[in-house]
C-alpha positions, 0 to 999 in steps of 0.5 A: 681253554676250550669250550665244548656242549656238556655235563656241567661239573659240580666242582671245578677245582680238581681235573676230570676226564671228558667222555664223549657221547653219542646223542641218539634219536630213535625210540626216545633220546639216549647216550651211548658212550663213543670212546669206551665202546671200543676198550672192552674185552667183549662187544656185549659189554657195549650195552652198559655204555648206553646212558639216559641223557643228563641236563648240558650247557656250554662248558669250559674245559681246564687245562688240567683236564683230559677231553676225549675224541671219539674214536668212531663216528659209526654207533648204529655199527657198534650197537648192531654187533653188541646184539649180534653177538650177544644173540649168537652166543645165547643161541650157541650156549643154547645149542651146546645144552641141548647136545649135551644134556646127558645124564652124566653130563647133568649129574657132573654140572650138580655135583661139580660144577666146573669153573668153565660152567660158571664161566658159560652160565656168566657169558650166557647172564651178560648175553642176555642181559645185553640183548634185552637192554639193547631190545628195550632202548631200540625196540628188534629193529636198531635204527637211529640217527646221531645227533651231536656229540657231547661230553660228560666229566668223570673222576677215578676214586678208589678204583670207583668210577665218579661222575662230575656232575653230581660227584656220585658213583657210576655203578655201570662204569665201576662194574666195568672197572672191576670186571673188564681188563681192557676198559680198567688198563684205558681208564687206569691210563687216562685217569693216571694222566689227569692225576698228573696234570692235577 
């Protein structure tokens, strides 16, 4: 048994997947999950992985659950390339627009638009999407100190992400879930280890 600073459970009788957090000071107090930043299949994603804190206790870890170390000790690194290039594709796109924007080229996009169009108009949503939650946590400047760590339970429920502490979904980690190969191949694997130790 191992104690730890975390999210209490509801429940205790089912196994759950601690997720480590990064706790940072800057603008105001937020989480920023520590292991899941680096199981995705683009650095933008990142910003979903930014959380408001939850209420933590000391807590009791099972033998049937699975606690996760975090894989960096760098978050200012991990958040600074999120907006990086989340900045870099939004001006790339932007550029690529101006220099095609021909008559063909627009008459094309209306009455065909190519998978590869919906796919760019996607990355361009997530770009911006990501930049403006980054710019809204930590202002232009990203700068902030880490505080500690802690973690928080989850559970995998019909390929929906479940938070411990209150048994709800967490849309943001389901999203991934559906959306992002690398995050749903990781968290297929853990949670298939904890199911086991169930």
């Amino acid at each position: 048994m191992r104690q730890i600073e975390g999210v209490p459970p509801r429940r205790t009788d089912k196994g759950f997947l601690w997720i480590p957090f990064f706790e940072l000071k800057g603008k105001r107090k937020i989480w920023f999950d520590a292991y899941f930043s680096s199981f995705l299949d683009k650095n933008i994603r990142r910003a979903v992985l930014i959380k408001k804190p939850e209420r933590t206790s000391i807590v009791i870890i099972s033998e049937r659950d699975i606690l996760l170390n975090p894989l960096t000790k760098d978050a200012e690194k991990l958040i600074q390339e999120c907006y990086s290039e989340a900045v870099e594709l939004i001006r790339s796109e932007r550029r690529k627009l101006r220099e095609s924007f021909g008559i063909t080229r627009a008459l094309e996009s209306i009455v065909m638009p190519g998978r590869r169009i919906i796919e760019q108009s996607r990355d361009l949503a997530e770009a911006n999407w990501s930049k403006a939650i980054v710019e809204e946590v930590f202002g232009p400047d990203i700068h902030f100190s880490v505080e500690k760590i802690i973690w928080a339970p989850f559970s995998l429920e019909k390929e929906r992400v479940m938070r411990g502490s209150d048994e709800t979904e967490d849309k943001a980690y389901t999203s991934l879930f559906e959306l992002d190969k690398t995050f749903r191949g990781e968290m297929t694997r853990l949670m298939g280890m904890v199911t086991k130790r169930v």
